[in-house]
Every structure is written in C-alpha cells, then in structure tokens.
N, C-alpha and C positions, 0 to 999 in steps of 0.2 A: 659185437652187437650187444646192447643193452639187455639185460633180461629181463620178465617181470617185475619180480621186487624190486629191483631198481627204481622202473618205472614209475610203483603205486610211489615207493618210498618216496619221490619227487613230485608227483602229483598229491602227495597229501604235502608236503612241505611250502606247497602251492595255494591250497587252501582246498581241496577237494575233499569231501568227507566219505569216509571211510566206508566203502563197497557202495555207494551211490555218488553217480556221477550227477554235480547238483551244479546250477550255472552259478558261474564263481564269477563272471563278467568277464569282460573282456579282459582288464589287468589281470584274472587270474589264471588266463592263457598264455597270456603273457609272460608272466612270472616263470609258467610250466619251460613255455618253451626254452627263456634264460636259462632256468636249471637245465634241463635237457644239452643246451649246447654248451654249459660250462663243464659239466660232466663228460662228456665225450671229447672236449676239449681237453682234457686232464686225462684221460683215457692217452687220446695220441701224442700228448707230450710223453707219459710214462713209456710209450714205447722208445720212443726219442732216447730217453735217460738208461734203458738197458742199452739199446744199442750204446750210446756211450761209453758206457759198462764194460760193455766189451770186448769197444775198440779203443786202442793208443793213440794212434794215429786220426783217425776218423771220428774220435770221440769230441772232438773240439766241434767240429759242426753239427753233429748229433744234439750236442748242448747248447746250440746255438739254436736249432728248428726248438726243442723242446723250451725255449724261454719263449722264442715267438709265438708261438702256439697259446703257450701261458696268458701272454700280454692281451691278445685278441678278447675283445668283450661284445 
C-alpha cells in the first residue's frame, strides 16, 4: 500500500498546494491519478524483478510480467 508521504509527494507533484487541498481542476486530478497508477505500477513490476532475482529458471517470465507492467500507461 502506498503510504502517506508518498501520497502528498504525488499530489503536490500534481499541482496541489501544500496542506490545502485547493481545486486544481479537473486536469489536476487527472494528473494525481496518472502519478498514483504509474507508481504502483513500478511498485508491481519491482516485485516481478525480485522474484526474477531469485529465480533461474522462472526468472524469464518474472521479467517478462515486470516489462508489461512497465509498458501499460
């Protein structure tokens, strides 16, 4: 799960100002949500790439979810 910081950090990187939640319009929701799924997106790839990590045999598919995962925007 995402934690806070995380969060504000992507919601200010969005355009929201800092401890006030101010309407940033719709693109600026927008924006949030992008960051938000490319983050957690790169989140379940990184698991992908351990698991690869630390299999031989199994790490060819491992690294194969973790480039699709990548790819998805």
């Amino acid at each position: 799960a995402m934690d806070r910081d995380t969060m504000i950090a992507l919601a200010r990187e969005a355009g929201f100002a800092d401890g006030v939640v101010e309407i940033v319009g719709l693109e600026g929701f927008f924006r949030f949500a992008a960051l938000v799924a490319a983050h957690e997106r790169e989140e379940c790839a990184k698991v992908c790439d351990k698991q690869s990590d630390e299999d031989k045999w199994e790490g060819y598919y491992a690294n194969q979810c973790a480039a699709a995962i990548r790819s998805r925007t």
